[in-house]
MIPAMI-814553 format. One record per residue: y, x negated, z of N, C-alpha, C, CB in turn. Coordinates in steps of 0.2 Angstrom, whole numbers, plus 5000, padded with zeros to 4 digits. Glycine has a CB too. Example, Ala and Ser with C-alpha at 12.3 -4.5 7.8 and 13.67 -1.06 7.14 Angstrom:
BEGIN
497249345039497849385039498449345039497849435045;498949365035499549325036500049365039499749305029;
END
This chain:
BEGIN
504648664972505248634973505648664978505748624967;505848624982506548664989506948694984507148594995;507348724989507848754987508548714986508048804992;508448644988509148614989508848534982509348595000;508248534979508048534973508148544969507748554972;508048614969508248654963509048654962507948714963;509348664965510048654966510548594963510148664972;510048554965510348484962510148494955509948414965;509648524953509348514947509848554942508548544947;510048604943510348654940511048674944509848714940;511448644946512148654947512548574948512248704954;512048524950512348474949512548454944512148434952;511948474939512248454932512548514929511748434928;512948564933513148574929513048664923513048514927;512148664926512048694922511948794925511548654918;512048784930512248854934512748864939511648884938;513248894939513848894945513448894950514348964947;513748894954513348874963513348924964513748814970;514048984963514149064965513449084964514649114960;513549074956512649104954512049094958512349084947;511949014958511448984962511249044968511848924966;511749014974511849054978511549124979512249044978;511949164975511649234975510949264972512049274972;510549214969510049224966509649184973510149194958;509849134975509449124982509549164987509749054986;509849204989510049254992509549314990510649264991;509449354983509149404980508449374983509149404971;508449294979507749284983507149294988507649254984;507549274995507549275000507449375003508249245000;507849404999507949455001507449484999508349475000;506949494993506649534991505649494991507049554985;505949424992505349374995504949374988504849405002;505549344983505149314976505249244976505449344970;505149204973505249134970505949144969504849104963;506249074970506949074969507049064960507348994974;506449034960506449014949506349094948505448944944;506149134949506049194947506749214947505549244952;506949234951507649274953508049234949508049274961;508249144948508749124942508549154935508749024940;507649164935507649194927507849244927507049194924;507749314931507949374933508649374930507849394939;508949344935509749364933510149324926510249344940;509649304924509949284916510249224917510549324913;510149164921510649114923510249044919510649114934;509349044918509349014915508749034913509548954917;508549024904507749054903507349014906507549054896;506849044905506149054908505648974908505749124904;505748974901505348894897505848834899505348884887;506348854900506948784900507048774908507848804895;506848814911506848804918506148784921507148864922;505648814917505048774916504948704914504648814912;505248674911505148614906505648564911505548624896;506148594912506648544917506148534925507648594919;506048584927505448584934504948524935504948644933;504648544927503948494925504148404923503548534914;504748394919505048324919505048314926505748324915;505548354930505848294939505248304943506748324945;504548344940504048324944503448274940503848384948;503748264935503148214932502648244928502748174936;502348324929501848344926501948374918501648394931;501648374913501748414908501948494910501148394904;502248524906502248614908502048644903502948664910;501648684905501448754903501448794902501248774905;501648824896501848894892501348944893501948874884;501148984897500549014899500749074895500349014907;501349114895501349164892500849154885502049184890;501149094880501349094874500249064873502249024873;500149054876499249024877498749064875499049014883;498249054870497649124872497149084876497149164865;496849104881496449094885495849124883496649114892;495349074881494649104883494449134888494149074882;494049184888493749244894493449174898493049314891;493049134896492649094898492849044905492549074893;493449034901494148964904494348994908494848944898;494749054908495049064913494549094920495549104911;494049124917493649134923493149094927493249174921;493249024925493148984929493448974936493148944926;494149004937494349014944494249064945494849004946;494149094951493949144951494749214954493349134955;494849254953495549294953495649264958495649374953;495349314965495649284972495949214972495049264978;495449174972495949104971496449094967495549054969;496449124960496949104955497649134961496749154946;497549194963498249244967498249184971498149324971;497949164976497849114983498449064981497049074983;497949034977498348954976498948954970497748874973;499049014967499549004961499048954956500348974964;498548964952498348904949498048954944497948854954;498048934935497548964931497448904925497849054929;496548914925496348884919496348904914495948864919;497048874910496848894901496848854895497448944899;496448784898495948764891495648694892496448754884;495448674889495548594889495848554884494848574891;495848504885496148434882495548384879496648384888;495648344872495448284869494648254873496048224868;494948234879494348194882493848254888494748134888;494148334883493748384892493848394895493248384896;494548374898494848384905494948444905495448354908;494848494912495148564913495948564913494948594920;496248604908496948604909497148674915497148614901;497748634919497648684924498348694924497348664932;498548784927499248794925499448804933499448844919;499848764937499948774943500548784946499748744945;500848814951501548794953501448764958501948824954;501048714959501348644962500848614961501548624969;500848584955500448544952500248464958500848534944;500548464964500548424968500148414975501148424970;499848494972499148524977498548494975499048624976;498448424979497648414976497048434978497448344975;497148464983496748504986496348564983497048514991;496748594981496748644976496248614969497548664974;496648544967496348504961495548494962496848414961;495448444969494648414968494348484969494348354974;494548554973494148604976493948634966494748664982;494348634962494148664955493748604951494748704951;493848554952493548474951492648504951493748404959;492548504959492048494960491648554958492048464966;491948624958491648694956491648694947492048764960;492148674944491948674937491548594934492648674932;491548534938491348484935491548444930491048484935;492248474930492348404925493348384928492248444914;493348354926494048314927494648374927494248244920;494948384930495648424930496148384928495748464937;496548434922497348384919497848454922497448354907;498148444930498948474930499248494927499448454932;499448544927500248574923500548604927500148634917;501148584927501648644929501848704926502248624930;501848764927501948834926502348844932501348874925;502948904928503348944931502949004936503948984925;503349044939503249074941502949134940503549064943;503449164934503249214929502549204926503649224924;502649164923502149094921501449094921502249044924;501449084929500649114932500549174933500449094939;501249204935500949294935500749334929501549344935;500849294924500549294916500049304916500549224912;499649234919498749214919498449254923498549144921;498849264927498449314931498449404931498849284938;498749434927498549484924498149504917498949514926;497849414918497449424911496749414915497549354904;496849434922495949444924495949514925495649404931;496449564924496449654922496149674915497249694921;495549674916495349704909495549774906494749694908;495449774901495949834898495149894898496349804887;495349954905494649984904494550014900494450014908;494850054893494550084889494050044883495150124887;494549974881494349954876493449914880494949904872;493449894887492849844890492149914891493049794901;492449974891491850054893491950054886492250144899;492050054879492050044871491649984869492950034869;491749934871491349874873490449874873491549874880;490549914880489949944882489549974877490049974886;489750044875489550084873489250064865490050144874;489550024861489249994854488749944856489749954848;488749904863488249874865487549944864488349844873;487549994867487150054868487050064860487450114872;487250064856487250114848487050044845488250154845;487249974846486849934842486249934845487249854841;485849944852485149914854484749984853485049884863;485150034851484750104848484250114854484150094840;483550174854483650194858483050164866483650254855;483050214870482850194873482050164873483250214876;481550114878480950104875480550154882480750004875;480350164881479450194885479550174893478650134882;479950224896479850204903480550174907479250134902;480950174901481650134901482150224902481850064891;482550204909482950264908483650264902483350274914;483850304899484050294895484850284897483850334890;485050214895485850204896485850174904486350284894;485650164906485550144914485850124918485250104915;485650044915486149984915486750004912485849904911;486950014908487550034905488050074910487350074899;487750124913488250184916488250144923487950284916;487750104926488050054931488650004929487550014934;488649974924489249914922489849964923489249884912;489750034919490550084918490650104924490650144914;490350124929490650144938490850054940489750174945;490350004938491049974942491349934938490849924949;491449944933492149964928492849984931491950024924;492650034933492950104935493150064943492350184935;492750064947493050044952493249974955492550074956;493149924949493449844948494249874944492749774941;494349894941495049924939495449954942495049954934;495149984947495650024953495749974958495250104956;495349934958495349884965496149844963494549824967;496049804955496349744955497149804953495949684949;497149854951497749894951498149944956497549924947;497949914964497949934972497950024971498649894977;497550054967497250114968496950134975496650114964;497350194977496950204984496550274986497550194991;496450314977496050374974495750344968496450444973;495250364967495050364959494750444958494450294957;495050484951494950554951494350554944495750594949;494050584943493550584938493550664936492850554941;493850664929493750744930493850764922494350794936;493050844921492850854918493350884915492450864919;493150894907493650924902493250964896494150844899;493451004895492951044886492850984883493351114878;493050944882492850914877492950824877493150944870;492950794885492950734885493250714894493350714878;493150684896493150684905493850614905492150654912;494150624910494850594911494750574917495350644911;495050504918494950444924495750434925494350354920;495850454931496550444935496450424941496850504937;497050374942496950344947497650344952496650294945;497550364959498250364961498450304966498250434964;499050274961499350224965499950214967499250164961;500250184972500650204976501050254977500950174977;500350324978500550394978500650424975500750414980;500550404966500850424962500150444955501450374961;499850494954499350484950499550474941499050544951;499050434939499250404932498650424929499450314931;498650454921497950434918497850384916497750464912;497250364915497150284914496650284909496850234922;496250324908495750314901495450394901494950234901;495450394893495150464893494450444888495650524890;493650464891492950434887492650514885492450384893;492050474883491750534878491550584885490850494873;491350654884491050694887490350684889491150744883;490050644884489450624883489150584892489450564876;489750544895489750494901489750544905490350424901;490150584908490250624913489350624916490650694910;489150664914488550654918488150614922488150664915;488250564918487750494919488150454924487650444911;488950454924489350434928489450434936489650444926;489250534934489250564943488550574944489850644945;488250574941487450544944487650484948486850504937;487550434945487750354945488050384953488350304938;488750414954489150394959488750434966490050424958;488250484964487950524969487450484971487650574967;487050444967486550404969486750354974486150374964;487350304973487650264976488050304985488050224971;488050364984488250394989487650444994488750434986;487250444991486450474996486850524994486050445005;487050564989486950644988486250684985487450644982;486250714984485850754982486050764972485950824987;485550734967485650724959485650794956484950684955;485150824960484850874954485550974957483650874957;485850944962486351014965486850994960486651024974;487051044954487651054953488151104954487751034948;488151124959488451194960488751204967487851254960;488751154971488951154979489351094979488251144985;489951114984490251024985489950984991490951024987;489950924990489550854992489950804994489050834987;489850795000490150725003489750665005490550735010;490150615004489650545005490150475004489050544998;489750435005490150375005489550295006490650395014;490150265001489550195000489950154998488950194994;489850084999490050025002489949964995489550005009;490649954992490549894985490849854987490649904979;490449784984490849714981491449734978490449654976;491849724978492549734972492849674972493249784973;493149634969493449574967493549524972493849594964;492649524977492449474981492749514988492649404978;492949574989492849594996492549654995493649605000;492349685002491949725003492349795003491449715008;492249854999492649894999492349965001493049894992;492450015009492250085007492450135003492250095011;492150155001492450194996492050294999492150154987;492450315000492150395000492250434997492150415004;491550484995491850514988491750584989491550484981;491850644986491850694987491650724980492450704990;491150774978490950784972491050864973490250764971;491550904967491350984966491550994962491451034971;491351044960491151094954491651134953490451144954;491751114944492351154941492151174936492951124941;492351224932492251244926491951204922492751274923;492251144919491851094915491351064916492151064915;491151054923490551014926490951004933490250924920;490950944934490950904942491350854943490350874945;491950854946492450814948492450764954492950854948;492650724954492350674958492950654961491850614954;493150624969493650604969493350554973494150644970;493750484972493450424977493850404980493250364976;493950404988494750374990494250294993495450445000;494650234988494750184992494850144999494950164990;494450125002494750095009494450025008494550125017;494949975006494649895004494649865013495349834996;494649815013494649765019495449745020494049675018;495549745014496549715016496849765019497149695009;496649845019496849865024497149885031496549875023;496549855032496349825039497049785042495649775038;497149735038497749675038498349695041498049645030;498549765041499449765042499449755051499849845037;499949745052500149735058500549785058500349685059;501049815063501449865065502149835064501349875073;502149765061502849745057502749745051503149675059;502349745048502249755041502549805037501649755039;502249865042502549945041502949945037502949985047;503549935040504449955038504849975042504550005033;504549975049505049975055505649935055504649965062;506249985058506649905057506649885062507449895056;507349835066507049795071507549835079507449695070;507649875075507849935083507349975085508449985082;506949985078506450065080505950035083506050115074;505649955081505249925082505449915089505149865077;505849895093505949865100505849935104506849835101;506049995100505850055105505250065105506150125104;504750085102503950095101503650045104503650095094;503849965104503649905109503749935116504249845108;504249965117503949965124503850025127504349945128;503850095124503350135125502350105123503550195121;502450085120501450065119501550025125500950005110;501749985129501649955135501549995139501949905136;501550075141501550105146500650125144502250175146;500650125151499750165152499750225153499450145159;500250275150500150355150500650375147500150385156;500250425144500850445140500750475132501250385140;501250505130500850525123501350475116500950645120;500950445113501250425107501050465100501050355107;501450495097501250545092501550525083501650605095;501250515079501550515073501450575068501250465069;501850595066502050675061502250645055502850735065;501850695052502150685044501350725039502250565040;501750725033500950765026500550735029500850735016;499950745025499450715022499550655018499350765018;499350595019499650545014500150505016499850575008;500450505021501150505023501050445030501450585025;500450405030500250335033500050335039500650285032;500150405042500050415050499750385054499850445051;498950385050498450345052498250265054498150345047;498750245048498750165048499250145054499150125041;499650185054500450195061499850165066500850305063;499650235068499050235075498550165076498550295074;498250145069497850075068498250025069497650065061;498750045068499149965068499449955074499749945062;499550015082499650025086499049995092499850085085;498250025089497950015094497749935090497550085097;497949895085497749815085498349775090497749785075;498349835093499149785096498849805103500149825094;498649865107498049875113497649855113497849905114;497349825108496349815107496249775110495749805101;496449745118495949685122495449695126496249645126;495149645129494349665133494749685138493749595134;495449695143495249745147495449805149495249715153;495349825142495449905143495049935140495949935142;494949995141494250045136494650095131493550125143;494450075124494750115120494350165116494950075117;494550235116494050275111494250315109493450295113;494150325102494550365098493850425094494950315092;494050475093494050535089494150555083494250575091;494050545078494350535071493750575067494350445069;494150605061493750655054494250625049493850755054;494050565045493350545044493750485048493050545034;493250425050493450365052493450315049493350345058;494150285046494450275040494250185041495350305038;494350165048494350075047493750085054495350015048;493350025051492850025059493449965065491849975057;493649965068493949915073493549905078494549925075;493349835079492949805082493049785090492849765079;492749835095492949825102493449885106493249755101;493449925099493650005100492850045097494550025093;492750095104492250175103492550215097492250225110;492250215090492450255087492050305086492550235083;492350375087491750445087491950475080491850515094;491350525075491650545069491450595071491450515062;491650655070492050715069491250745066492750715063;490950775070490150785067490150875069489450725071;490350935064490350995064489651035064490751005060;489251005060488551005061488151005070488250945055;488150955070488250965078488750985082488250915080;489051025082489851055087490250995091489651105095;490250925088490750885088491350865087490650875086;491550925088492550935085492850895090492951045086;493550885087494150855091493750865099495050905090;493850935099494150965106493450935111494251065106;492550955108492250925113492250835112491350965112;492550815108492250735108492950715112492150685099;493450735111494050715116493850745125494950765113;493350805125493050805133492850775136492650835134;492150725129491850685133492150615133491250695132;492650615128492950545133493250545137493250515130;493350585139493750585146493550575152494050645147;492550585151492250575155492050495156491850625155;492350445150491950385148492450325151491650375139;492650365157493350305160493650265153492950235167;494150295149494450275144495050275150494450305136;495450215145496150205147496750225143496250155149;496350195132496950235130496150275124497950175126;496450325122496150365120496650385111496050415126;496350365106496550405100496250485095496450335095;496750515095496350605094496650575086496750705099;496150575082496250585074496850625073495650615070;496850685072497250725073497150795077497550725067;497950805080497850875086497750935078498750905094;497250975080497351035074497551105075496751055069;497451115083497251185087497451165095496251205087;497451245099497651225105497251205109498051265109;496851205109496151165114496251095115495351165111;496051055106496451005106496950985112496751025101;497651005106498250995113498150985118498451045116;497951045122497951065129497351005131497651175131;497150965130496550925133497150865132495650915129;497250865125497750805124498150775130498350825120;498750825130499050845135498950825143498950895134;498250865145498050835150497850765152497750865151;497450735146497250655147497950635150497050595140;498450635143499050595147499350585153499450595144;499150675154499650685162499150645168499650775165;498650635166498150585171497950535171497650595170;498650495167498550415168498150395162498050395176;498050425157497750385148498350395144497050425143;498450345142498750315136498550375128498350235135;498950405127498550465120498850455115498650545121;498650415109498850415103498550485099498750355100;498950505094498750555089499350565085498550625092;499050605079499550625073499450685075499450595065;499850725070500250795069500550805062500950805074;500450855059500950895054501150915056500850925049;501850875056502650915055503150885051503050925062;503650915048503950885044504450845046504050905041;504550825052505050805056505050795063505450855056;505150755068504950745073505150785079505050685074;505750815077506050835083505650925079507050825085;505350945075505051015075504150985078505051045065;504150945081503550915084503350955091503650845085;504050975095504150995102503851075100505050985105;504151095096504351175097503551195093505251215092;503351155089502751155087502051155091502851095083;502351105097501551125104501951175108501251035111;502451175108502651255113502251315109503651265112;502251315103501851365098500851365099502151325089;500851295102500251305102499951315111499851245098;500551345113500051365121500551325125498951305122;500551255124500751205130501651225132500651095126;501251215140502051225143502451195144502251245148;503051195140503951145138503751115145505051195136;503651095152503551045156503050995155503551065161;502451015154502150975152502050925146501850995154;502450945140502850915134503250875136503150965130;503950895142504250865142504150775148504750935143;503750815150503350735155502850705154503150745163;502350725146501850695146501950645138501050755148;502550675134502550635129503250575127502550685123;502950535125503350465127503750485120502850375128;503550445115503850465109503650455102504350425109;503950525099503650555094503950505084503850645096;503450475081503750435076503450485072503550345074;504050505066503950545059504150505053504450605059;503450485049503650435043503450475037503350355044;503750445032503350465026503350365021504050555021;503050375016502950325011503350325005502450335010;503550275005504150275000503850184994505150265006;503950204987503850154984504250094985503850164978;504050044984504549964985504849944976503849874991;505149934976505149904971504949844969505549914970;504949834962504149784960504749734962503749774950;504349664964504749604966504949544961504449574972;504449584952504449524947505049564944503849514941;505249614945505649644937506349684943504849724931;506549664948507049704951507849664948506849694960;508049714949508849704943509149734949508949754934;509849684950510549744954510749784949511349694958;511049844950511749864946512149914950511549884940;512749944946513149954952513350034950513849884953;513450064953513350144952513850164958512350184955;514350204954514950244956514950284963515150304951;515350264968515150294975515250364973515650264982;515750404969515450484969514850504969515650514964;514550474967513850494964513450494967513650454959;513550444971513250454979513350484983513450414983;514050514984514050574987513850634983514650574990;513850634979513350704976512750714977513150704968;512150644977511750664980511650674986511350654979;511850644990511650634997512050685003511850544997;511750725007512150735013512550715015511850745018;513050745015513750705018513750675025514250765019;513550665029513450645035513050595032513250695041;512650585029512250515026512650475022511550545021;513050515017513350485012514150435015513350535006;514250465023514850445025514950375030514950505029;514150405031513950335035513750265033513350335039;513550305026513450205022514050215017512550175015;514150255013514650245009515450245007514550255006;515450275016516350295016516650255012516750285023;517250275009517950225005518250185010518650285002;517950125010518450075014519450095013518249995010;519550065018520250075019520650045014520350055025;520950085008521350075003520850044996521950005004;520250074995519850094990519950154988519250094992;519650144981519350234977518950254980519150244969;518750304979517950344979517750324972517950454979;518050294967517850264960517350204961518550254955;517550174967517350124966516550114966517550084971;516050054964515650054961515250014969515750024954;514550034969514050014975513449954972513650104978;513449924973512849874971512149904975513049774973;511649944969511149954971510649894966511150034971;509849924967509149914964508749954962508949894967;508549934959507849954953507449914950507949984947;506949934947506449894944506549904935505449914946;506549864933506549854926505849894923506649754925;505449864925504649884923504449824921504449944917;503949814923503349754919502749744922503449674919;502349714915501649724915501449734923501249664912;501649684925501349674934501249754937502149644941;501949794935502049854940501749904935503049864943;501549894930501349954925502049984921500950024930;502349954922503149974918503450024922503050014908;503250014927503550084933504150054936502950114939;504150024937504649964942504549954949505349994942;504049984951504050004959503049944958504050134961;502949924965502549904966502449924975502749834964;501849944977501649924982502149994986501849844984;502050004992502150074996502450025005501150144997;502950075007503350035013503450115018504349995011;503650115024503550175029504450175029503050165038;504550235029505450255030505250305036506050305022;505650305042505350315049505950345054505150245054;505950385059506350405063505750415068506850465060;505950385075505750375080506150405087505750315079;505850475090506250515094505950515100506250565092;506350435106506350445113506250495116506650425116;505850505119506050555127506350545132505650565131;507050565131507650555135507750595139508250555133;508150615144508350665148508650725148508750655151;509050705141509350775138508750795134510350775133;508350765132507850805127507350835130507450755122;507150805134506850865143507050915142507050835152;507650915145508150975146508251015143508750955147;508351005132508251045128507551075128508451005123;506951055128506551075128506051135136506451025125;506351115140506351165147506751205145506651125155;507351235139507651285138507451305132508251275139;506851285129506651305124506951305116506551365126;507351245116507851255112507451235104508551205115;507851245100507551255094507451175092508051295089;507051155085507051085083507751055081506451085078;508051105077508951095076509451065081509251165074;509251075088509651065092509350995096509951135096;508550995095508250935098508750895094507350915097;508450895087508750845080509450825083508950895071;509750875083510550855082510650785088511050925084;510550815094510350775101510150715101509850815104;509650715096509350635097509350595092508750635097;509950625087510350575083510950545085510550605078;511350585092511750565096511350515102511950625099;510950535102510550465106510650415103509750475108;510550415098510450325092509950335090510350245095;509650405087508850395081509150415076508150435081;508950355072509050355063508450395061508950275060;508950455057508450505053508050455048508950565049;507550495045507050455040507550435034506450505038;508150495032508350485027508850415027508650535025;509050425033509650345034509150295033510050335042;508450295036508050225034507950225030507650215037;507950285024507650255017508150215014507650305011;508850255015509650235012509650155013510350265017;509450155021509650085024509250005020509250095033;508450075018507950005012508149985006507250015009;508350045002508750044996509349994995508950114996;509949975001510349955002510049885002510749995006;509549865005509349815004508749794999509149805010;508749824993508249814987507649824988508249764985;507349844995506649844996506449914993506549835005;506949984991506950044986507350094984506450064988;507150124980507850154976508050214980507650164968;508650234980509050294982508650364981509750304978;508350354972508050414971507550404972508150444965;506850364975506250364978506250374985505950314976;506850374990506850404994507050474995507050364997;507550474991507750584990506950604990508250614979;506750604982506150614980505750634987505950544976;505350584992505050594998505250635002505050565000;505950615003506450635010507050665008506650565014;506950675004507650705002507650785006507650724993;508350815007508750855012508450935005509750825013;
END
């Protein structure tokens, strides 16, 4: 339904203020949920009765999807992807066998004949809420302890094994991709495997945050990282050395790399898998969390043909993707692109990718040599680690290439004094680097279960640096400091894992090369006085851009401290 629909539906009669309306269209909007979500969210009208009134003024019966048990069978007739795609889940049939279908827009027949003709039999519409389908649709997460329990009385009822048959086989292939179908559909971007005296423990870390997720017999450990070595061309029979590898799975109908890393710990062998699905690949350089100033500055340094573009920050702290989502914005046929990378995380098509091969003396420093000799125009260094590095770095850009690369540092303006430390001379810093972006990753909050409420500006200024806390929350003119700030959070639900946070956004500070920063740096000046300098220019520290998301519901005050905090 439109927005000016639903409004008729529910304020013409009467049965929500328009104020309310309004702000709940607004929440909407803002945090890019269903407008029917947000009226239910804020208590303006339940969930069923806004369902039932929806389903009457569009003709279709509705769909109580919570309140439904779905056979495994039924609803797996669509398949997840699609069910997420089209908003659409089958949970039963009716008298004459028609597929009962629970949709929000039951007005999609496209959707209708496309599950017509794959289940074969007649489809009967429903309308379902919003929530509604989010229901159905985290009834295709199976619960992994009780489906690897499942398994395992399958094994104990078919006793043992026959003549020739490895024992438990098939079995310990169902539980790996168990294991790695549950991390996919729960946007896991580690899965930890790890031994214990008396039983092994499955963690998985999701939006940077690790969770236990099932703890199984001791008995599986073996059979398990077997299993993950064979699918990785390790070596079975070494259990005493660590082992790298990497291998390629279907997961819930996309193709997912997965690399894994095996070594030996007191208990046996810990296994760690970092995911790299295909949606990956997807983000663009606005998806990030750049706002629309930082975004305009980086815009027009990537349009220069020389020069250094640099991202700083941890380990984990999205650097990578930064640079990916920089050179999907250079990658056309007429320029030569080639990058240097340990390990090379996405293949991109129509970019030279080189991997980091120490067995052969393939480090940064000789594979950034020899591209220099392969007429590139922009060139990506995985990351600088050493002054050779650098010092080559360095030179490309002074020679007319385009140089992208990351750095650890915790801050952008300790980035300068940081290559002064490694060799390079403050002039050639000061003319060959365009501008340096320092991000870190911050949770979003979930978008089914976000709640305003309103928190005492003192409080604010307790945590927060005073110069931070002055700039968003000063006391308006004939205000308290008592007064109250409308912030966000997540409630928890099933969706988010009761955490309240869904999904990961970048909080950024982005530091031109201006004239006075030249200048600071030709006098060697410290990172404290770059900082200071280039906050007088107009760069938003990383903490203000957390503040700035938070203030906009996209995440909370204390998940940006947490990261970024002073």
């Amino acid at each position: 339904m439109t927005v000016e629909q639903l409004k008729h539906l529910l304020v013409d009669a009467g049965l929500v203020a328009a104020g309310d309306f309004e702000a709940a269209a607004d929440e909407a909007k803002r945090s890019d949920k269903p407008l029917e979500a947000a009226l239910v969210d804020r208590n303006l009208v339940p969930d069923d009765y806004l369902g039932q009134l929806i389903a009457d003024s569009l003709g279709y019966p509705f769909a109580r999807v919570e309140n439904q048990k779905i056979p495994d069978h039924i609803l797996r007739i669509i398949p997840e992807r699609v069910a997420r795609h089209s908003r659409v889940i089958a949970f039963g049939t009716d008298e004459a066998g028609r597929l009962k279908l629970a949709m929000s827009d039951p007005d999609d027949l496209e959707t209708v004949r496309l599950v017509e003709k794959k289940a074969g039999v007649r489809v009967l519409p429903h309308y379902a809420t919003p929530n509604g389908i989010e229901s159905g649709i985290e009834r295709y997460s199976r619960d992994l302890e009780s489906a690897i329990k499942t398994i395992m009385e399958e094994v104990r009822r078919r006793g043992p094994a026959k003549p020739g048959e490895e024992e438990g086989e098939g079995e310990t292939i169902r539980i790996v991709e168990l294991i790695l179908d549950y991390a996919y559909q729960n946007n896991a971007s580690d899965i930890h495997v790890e031994p214990r005296e008396k039983d092994m423990l499955v963690r998985y870390r999701i939006d940077g945050i690790l969770h236990d997720v099932v703890t199984l017999p001791h008995e599986l450990l073996n059979p398990v990282v077997t299993r993950i070595k064979i699918l990785s061309k390790m070596r079975t029979d070494e259990h005493f050395a660590a082992q790298d590898g990497k291998f390629q799975e279907i997961v819930g109908g996309e193709r997912v790399d997965v690399r894994v890393s095996v070594l030996p710990v007191v208990d046996g062998e810990k296994v760690v898998m970092r995911l790299l699905a295909e949606k990956g690949k997807r983000f663009n350089l606005r998806d990030l969390g750049f706002s629309e100033a930082d975004f305009k500055k980086l815009d027009r340094h990537i349009q220069k043909s020389f020069g250094m573009i640099l991202a700083t920050g941890p380990t984990g702290s999205g650097k990578t993707t930064t640079m990916y989502a920089v050179l999907k914005i250079l990658n056309t046929r007429d320029v030569n692109i080639a990058t240097i990378e340990d390990p090379i995380e996405y293949a991109i098509e129509g970019v030279n990718q080189i991997q980091v091969n120490l067995k052969t003396g393939l480090t940064f420093a000789n594979g950034l040599r020899s591209i220099v000799r392969q007429d590139p125009d922009i060139i990506m260094v995985g990351e600088i680690r050493d002054e050779e590095t650098a010092g080559i770095a360095v030179n490309a850009a002074m020679t007319g290439h385009l140089v992208l690369s990351t750095l650890h540092t915790n801050d952008a303006a300790t980035t300068l004094p940081r290559f002064i430390d490694m060799k390079i001379e403050p002039f050639l810093i000061a003319s060959t680097v365009n501008v340096i972006i320092a991000q870190r990753l911050v949770r979003k909050i979930c978008s089914r279960c976000i709640t305003s409420y309103d928190v005492p500006r003192a409080e604010l200024f307790d945590k927060l640096p005073a110069e931070v806390a002055n700039k968003f929350f000063a006391v308006p003119e004939g205000a308290r400091k008592s007064d109250q700030v409308r912030l966000y959070r997540g409630k928890g639900c099933d969706r988010c894992n009761h955490t309240g946070y869904q999904g990961r956004v970048g909080i950024f500070e982005l530091l031109e090369m201006e004239d006075n920063i030249r200048d600071l740096i030709m006098k060697n000046a410290n990172a404290k006085e770059i900082q200071k300098q280039a906050v007088l220019n107009g760069m938003s520290t990383m903490l203000e851009d957390g503040v700035r998301k938070a203030l906009e519901g996209i995440t909370t005050i204390d998940e940006v401290l947490r990261v970024a905090g002073a």
